[in-house]
N, CA, C and O of each residue as an XYZ file, in Angstrom:
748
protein
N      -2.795    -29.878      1.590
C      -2.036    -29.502      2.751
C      -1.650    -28.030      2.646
O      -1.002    -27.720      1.646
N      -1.943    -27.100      3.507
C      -1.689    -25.821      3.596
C      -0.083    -25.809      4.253
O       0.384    -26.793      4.828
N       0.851    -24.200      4.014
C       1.750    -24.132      4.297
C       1.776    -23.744      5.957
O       0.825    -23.356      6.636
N       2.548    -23.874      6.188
C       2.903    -23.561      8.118
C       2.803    -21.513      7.907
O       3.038    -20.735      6.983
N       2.288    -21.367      9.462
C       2.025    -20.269      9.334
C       3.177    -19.077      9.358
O       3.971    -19.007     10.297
N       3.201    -18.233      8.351
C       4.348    -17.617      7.860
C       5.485    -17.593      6.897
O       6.321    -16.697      6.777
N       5.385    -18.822      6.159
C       5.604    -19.305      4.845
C       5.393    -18.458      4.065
O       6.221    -17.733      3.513
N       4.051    -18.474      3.926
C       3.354    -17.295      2.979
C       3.985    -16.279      3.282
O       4.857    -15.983      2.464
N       3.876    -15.554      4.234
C       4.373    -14.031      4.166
C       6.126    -13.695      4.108
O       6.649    -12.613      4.374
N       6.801    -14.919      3.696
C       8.246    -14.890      3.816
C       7.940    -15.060      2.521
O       8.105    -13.970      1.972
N       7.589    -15.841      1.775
C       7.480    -16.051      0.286
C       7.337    -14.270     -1.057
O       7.744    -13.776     -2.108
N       6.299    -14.046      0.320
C       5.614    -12.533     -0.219
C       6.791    -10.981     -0.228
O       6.970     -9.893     -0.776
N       7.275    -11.816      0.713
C       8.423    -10.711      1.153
C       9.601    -10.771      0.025
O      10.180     -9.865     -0.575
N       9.718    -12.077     -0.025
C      11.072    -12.171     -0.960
C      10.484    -11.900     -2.797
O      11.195    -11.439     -3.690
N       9.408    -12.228     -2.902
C       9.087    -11.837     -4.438
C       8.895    -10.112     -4.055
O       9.222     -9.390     -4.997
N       8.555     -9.597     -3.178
C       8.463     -8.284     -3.260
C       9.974     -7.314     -3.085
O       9.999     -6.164     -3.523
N      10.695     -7.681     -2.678
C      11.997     -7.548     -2.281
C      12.477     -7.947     -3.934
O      12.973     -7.022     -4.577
N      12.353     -9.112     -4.518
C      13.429     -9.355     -5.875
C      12.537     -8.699     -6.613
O      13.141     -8.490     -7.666
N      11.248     -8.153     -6.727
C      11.025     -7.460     -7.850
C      11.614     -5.664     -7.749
O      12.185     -4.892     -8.520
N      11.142     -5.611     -6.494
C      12.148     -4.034     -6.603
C      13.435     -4.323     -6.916
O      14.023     -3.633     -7.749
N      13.962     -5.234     -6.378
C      15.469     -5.451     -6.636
C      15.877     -5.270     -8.063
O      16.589     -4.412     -8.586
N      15.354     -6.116     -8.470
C      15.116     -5.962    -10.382
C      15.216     -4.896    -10.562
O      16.275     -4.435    -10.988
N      14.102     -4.098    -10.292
C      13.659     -2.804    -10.828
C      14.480     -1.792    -10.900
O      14.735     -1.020    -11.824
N      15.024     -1.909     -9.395
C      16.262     -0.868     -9.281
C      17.418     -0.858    -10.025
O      18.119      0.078    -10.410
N      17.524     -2.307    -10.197
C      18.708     -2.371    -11.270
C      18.882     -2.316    -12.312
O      19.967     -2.324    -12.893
N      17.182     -2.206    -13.014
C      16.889     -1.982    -14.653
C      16.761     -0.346    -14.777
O      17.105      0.266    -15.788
N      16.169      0.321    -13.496
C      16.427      1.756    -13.756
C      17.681      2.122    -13.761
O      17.881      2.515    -14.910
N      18.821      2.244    -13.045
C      19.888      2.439    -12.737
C      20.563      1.988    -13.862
O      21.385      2.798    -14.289
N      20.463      0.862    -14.521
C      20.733      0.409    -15.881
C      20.525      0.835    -17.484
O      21.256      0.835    -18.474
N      19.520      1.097    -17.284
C      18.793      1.715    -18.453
C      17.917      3.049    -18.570
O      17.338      3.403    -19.597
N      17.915      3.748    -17.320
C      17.121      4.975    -16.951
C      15.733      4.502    -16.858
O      15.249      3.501    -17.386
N      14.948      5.711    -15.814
C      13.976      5.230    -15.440
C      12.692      5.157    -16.435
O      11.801      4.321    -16.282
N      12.698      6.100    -17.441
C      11.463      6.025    -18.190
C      11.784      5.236    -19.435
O      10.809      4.858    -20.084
N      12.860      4.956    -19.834
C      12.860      3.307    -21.009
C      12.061      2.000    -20.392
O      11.549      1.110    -21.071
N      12.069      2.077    -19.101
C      12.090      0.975    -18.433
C      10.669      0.485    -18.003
O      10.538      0.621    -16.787
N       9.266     -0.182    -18.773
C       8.852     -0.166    -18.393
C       8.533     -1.438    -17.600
O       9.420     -2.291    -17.628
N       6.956     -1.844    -16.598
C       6.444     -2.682    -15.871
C       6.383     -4.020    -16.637
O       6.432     -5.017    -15.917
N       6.298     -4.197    -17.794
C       6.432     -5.495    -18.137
C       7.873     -5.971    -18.323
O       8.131     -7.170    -18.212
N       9.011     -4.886    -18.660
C      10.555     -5.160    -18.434
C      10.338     -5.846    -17.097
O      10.373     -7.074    -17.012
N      10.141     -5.152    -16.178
C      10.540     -5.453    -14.785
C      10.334     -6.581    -14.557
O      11.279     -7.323    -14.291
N       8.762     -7.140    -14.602
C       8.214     -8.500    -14.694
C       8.817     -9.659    -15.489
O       8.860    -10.804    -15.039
N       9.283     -9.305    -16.701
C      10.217    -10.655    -17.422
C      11.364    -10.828    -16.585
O      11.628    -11.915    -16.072
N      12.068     -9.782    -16.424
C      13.720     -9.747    -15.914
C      13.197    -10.236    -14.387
O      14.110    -10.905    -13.903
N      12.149    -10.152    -13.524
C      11.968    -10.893    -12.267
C      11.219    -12.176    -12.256
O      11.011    -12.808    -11.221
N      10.766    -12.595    -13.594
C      10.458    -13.655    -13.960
C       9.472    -14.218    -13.134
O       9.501    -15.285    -12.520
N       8.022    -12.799    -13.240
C       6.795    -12.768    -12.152
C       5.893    -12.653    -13.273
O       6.239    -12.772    -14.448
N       4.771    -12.428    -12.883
C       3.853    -11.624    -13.869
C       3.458    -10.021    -13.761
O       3.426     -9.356    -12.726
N       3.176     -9.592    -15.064
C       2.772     -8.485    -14.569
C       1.755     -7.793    -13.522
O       1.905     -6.755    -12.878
N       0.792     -8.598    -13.553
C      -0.165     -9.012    -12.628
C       0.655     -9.229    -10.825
O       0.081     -8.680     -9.885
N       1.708     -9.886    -10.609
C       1.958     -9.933     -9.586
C       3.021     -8.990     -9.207
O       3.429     -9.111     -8.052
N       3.648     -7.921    -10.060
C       3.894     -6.672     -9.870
C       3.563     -5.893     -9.349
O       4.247     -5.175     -8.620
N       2.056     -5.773     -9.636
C       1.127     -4.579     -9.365
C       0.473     -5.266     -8.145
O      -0.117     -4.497     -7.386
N       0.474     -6.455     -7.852
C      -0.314     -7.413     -6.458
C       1.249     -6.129     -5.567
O       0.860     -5.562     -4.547
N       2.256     -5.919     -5.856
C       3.411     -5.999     -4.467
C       2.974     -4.555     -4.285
O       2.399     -4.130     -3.284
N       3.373     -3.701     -5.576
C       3.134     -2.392     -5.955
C       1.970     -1.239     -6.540
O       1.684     -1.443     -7.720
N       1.441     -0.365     -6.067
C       1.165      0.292     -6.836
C       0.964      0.873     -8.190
O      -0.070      1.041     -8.837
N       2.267      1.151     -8.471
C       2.405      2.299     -9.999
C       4.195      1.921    -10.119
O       4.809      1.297     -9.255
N       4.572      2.264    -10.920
C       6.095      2.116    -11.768
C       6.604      3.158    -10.330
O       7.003      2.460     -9.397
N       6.626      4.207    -10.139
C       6.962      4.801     -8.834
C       7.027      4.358     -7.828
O       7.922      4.694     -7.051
N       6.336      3.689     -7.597
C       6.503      2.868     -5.961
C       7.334      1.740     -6.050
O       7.542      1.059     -5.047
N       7.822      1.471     -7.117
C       9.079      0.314     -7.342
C      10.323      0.763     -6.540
O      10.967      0.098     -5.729
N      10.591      2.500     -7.092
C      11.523      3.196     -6.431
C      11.859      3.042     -4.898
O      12.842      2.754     -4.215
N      10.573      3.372     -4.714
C      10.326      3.668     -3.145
C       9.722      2.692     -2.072
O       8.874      2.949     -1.218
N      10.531      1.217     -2.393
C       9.766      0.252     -2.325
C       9.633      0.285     -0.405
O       8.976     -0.505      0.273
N      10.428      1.379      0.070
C      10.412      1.440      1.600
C      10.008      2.349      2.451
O      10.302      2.640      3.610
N       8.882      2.955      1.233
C       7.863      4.011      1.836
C       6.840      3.874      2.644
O       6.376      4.731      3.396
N       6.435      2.625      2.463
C       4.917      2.221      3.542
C       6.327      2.157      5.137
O       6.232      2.972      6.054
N       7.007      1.506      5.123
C       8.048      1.328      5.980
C       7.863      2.604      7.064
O       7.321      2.775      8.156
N       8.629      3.382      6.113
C       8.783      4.710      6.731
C       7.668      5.133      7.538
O       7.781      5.145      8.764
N       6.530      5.505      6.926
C       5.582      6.610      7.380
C       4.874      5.135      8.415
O       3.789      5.318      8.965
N       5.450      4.039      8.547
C       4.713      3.381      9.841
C       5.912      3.354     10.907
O       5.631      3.166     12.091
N       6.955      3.499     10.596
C       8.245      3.739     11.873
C       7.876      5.316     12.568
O       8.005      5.656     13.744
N       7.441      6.020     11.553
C       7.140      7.706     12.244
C       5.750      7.669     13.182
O       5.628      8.074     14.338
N       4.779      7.078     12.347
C       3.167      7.086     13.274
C       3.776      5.984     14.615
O       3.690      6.433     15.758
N       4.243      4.882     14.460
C       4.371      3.975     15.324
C       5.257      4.349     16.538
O       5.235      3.841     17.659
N       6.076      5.394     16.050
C       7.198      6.002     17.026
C       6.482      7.086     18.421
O       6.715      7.146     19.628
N       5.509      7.850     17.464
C       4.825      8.509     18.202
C       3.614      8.002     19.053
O       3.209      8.368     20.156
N       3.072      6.843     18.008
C       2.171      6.176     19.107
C       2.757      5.362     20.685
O       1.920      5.299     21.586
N       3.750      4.949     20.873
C       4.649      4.286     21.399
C       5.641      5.538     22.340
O       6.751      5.130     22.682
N       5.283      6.976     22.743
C       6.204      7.752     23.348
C       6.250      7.219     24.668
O       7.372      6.805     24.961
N       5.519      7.116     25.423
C       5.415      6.260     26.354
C       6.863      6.963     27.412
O       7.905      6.437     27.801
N       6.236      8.470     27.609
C       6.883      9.010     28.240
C       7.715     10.331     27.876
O       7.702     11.498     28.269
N       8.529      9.501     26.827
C       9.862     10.143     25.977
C       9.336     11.729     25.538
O       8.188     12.141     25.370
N      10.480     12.346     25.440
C       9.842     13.495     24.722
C       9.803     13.091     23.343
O      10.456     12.150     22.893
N       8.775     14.057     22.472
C       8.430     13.909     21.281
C       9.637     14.493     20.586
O      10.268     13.576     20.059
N      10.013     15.283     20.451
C      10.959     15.846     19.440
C      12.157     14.877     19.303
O      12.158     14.423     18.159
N      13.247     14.358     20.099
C      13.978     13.577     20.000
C      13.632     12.453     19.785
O      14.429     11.590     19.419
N      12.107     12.196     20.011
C      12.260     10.406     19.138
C      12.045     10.970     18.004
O      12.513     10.233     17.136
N      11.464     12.125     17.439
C      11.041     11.940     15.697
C      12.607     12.237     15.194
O      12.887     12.060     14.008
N      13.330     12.567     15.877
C      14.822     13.265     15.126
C      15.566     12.250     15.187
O      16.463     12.240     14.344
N      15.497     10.879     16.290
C      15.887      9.572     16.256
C      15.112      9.068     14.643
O      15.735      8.540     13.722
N      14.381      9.230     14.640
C      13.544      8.634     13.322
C      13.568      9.043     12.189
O      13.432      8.225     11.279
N      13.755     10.508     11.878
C      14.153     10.773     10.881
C      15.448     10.980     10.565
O      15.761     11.422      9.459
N      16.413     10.657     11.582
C      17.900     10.352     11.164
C      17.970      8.719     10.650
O      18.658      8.459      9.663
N      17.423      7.918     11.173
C      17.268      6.515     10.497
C      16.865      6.964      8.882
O      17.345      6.274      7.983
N      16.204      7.832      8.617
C      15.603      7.591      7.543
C      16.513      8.043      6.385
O      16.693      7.596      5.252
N      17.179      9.400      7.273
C      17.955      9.999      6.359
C      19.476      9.203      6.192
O      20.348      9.578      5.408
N      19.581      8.073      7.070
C      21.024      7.497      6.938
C      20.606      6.229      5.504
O      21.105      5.832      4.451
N      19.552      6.036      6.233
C      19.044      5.105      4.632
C      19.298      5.828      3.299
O      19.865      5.328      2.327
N      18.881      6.873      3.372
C      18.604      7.268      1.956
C      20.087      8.419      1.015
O      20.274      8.714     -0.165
N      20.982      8.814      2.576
C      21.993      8.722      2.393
C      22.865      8.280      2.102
O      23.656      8.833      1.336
N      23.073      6.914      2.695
C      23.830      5.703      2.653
C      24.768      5.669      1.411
O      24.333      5.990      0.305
N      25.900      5.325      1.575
C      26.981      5.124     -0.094
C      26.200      4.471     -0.723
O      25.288      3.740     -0.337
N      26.590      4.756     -1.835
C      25.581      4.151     -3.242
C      24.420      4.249     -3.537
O      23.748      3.558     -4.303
N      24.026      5.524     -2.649
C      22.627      5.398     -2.841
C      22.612      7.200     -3.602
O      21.601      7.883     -3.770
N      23.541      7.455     -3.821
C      23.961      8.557     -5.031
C      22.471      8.415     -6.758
O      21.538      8.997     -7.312
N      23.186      7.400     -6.781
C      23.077      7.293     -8.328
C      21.100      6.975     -7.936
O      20.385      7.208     -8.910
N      20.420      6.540     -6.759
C      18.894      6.453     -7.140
C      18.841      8.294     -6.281
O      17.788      8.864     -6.569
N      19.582      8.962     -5.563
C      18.790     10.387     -5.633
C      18.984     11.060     -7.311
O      18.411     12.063     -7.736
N      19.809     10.316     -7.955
C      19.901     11.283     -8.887
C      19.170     10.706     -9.911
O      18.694     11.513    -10.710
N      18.992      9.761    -10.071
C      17.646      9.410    -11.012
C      16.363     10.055    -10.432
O      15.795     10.968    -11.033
N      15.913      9.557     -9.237
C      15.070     10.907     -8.637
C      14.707     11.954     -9.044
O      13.700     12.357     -9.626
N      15.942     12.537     -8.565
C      16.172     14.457     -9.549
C      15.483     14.405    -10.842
O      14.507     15.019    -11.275
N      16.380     13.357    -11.431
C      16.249     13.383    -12.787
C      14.988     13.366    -13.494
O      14.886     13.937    -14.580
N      13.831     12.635    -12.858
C      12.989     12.215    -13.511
C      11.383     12.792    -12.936
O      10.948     12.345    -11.875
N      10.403     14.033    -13.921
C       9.516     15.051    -13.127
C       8.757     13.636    -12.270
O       8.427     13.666    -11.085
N       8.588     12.425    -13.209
C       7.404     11.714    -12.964
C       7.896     11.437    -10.822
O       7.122     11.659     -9.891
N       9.106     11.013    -10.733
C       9.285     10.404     -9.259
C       9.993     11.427     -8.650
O      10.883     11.211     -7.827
N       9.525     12.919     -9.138
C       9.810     13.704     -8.009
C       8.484     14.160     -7.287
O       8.131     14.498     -6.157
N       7.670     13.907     -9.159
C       6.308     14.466     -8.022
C       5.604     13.448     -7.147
O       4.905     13.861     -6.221
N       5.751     12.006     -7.395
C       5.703     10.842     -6.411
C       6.309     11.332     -5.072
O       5.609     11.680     -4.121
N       7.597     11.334     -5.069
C       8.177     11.913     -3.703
C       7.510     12.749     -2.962
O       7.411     12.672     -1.737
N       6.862     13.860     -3.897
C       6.466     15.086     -2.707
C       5.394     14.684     -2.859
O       4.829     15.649     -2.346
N       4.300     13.801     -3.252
C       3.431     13.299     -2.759
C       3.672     12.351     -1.788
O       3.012     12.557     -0.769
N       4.474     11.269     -1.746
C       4.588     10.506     -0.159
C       4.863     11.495      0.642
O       4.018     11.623      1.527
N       5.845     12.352      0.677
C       6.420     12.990      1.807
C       4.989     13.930      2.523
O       4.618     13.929      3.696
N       4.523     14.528      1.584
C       2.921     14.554      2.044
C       2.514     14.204      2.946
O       2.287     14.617      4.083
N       2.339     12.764      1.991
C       1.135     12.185      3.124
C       1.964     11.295      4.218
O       1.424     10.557      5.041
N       3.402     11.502      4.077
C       4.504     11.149      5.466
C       3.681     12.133      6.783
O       3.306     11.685      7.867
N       3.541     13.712      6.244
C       3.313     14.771      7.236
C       1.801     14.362      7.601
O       1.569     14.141      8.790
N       0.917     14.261      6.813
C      -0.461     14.010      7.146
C      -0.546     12.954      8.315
O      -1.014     13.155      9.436
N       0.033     11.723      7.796
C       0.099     10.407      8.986
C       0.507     11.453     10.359
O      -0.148     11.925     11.289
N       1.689     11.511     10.005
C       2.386     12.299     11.116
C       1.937     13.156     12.145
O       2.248     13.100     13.335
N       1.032     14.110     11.476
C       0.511     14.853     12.237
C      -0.887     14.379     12.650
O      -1.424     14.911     13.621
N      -1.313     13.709     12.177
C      -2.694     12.812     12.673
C      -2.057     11.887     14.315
O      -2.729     11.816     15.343
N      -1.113     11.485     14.196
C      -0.318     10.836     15.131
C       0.014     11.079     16.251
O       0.151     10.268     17.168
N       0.233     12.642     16.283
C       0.951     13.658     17.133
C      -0.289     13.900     17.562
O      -0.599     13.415     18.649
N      -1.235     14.660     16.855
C      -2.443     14.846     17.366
C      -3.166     13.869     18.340
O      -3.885     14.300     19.241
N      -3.005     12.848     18.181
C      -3.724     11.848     18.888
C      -3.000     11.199     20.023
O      -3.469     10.299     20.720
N      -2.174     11.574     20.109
C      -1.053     11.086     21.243
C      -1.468     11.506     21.991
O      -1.847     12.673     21.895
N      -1.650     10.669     23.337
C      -2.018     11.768     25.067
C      -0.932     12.780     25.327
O       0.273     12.815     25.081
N      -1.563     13.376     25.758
C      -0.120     14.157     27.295
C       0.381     15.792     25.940
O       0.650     16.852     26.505
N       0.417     15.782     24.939
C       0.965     16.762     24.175
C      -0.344     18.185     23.997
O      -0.221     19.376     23.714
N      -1.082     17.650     24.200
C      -2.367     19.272     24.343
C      -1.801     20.261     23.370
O      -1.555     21.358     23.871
N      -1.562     20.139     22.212
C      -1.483     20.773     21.409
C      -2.421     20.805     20.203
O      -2.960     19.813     19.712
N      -2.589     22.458     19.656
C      -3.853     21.981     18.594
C      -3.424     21.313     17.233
O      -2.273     21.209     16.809
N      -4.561     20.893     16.651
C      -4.153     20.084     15.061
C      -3.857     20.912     14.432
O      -4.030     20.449     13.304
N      -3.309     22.433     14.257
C      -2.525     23.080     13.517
C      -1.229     23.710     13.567
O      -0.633     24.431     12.767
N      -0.850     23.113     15.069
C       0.597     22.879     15.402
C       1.280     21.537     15.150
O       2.399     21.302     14.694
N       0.347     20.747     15.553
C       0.596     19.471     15.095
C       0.986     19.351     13.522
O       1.921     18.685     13.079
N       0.088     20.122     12.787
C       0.658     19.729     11.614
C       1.312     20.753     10.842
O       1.175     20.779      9.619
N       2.027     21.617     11.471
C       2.810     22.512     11.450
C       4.292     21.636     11.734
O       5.247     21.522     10.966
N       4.141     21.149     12.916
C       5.604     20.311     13.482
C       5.356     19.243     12.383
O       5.937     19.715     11.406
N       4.806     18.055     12.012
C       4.988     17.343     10.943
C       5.277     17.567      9.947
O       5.956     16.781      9.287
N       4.743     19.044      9.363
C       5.820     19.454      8.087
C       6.852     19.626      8.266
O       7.620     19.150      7.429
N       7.425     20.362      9.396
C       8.524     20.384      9.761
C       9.639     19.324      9.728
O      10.634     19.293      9.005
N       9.291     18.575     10.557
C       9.946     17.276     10.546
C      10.021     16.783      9.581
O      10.948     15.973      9.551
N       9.259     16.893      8.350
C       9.454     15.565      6.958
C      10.454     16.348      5.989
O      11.212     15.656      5.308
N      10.527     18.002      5.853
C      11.163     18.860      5.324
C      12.349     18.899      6.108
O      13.261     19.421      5.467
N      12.775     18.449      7.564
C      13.897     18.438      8.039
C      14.497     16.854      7.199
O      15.454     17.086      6.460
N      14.243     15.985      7.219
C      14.055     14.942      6.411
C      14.694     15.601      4.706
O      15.786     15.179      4.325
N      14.257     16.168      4.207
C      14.329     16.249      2.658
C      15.319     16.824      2.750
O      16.092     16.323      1.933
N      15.979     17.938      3.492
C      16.950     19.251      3.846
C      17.820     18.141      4.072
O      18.569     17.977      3.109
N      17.995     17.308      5.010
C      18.877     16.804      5.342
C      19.485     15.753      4.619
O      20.695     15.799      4.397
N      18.488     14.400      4.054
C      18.824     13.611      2.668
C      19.412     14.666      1.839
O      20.556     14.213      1.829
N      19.496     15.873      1.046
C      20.182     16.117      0.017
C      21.351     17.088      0.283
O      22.045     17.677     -0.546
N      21.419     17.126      1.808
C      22.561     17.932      2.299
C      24.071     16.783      2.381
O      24.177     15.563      2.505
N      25.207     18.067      2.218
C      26.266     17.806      2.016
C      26.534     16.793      3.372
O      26.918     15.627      3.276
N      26.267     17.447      4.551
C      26.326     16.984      5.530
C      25.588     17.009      6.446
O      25.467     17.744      7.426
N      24.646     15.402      5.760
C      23.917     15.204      7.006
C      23.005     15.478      7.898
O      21.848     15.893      7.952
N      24.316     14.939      8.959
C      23.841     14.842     10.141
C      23.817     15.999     10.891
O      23.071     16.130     11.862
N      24.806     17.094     10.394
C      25.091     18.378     10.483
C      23.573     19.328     10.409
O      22.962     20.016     11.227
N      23.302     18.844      8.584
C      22.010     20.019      8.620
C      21.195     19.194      9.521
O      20.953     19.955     10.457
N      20.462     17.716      9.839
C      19.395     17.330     10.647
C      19.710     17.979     12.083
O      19.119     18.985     12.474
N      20.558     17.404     12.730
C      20.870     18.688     14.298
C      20.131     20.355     13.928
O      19.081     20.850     14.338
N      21.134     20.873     13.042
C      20.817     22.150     13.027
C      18.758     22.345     12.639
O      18.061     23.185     13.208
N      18.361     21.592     11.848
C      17.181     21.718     12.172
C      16.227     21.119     12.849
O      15.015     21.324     12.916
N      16.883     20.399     13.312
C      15.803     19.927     14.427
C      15.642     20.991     16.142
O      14.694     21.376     16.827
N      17.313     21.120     16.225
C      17.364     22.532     17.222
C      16.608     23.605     16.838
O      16.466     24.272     17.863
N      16.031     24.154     15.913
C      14.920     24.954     15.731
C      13.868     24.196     15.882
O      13.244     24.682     16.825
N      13.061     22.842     15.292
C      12.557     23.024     15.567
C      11.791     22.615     16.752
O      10.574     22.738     16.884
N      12.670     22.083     17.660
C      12.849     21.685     19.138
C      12.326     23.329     19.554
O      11.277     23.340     20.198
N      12.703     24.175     19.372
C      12.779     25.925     19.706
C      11.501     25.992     19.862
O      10.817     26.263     20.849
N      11.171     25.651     18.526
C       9.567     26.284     17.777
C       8.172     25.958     18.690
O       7.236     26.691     19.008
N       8.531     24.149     19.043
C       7.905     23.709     19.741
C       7.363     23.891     20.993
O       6.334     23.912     21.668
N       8.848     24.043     20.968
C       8.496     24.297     23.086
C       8.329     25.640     23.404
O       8.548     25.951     24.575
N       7.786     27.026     22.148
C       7.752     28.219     22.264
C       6.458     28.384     22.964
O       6.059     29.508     23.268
């Protein structure tokens, strides 16, 4: 007898969800490079094997809400459906930055910082955040702009993103740069 449809992918969700969960709490616990993939796997009481089925690499444990992201940004733009472009991506990357802002979420930017291996992870997603991004923009009707503005404004936007996650305030620096590059755009 097979399970009803969606079982499975609620099942998938929640072992992928308690193994980052784990994870986060064995880094935050013990720092990130003591800590390795077979820790994670005993303390989530998976296999190692079904670690690497959820995840990638020991880095993407961190960032277990990165595929997330860079499909709320392509999906936002595919979906303008009218809207202007600049204020939905600044709607979108304020979601992102309230996430990663959020109280308590101190102590994983500063393991972050802390550690070369998941900073250079970071500026590799954030990367290929801009690449999606600007592939996105590009392909959108109605914007007639070339693919090197396009991916000019997607760097923009993912670096308004980074400026703004490690700013004092916010929501403060995201406004202030997005009003440029609202400027830039419509120049």
């Amino acid at each position: 007898m097979t399970a009803p449809p969606g079982r499975r992918e609620r099942k998938k969700a929640a072992t992928r969800q308690k193994i980052a969960g784990t994870a986060l709490r064995l880094f935050l616990e013990r720092g990130y490079d003591p800590v390795g993939i077979r820790d994670v796997a005993a303390e989530a009481d998976v296999a190692v094997t079904t670690v690497f089925a959820h995840f990638a690499s020991k880095e993407a444990l961190v960032f277990e809400q990165d595929e997330n992201f860079e499909h709320r940004l392509t999906q936002a733009v595919a979906e303008l459906a009218g809207e202007p472009l600049i204020p939905v991506l600044h709607r979108e990357i304020r979601a992102m930055v309230r996430h990663c802002a959020a109280p308590g979420r101190a102590p994983v930017r500063d393991m972050i910082g802390s550690s070369p291996a998941l900073r250079d992870y970071e500026d590799a997603m954030l990367l290929r955040y801009a690449e999606s991004l600007a592939a996105a923009i590009t392909a959108a009707p109605g914007l007639d702009r070339t693919p090197t503005a396009c991916r000019a404004l997607a760097r923009f936007v993912i670096d308004a993103y980074a400026i703004a996650r490690d700013a004092a305030d916010p929501e403060a620096a995201l406004g202030e740069t997005f009003r440029m590059i609202e400027a830039a755009w419509n120049a």
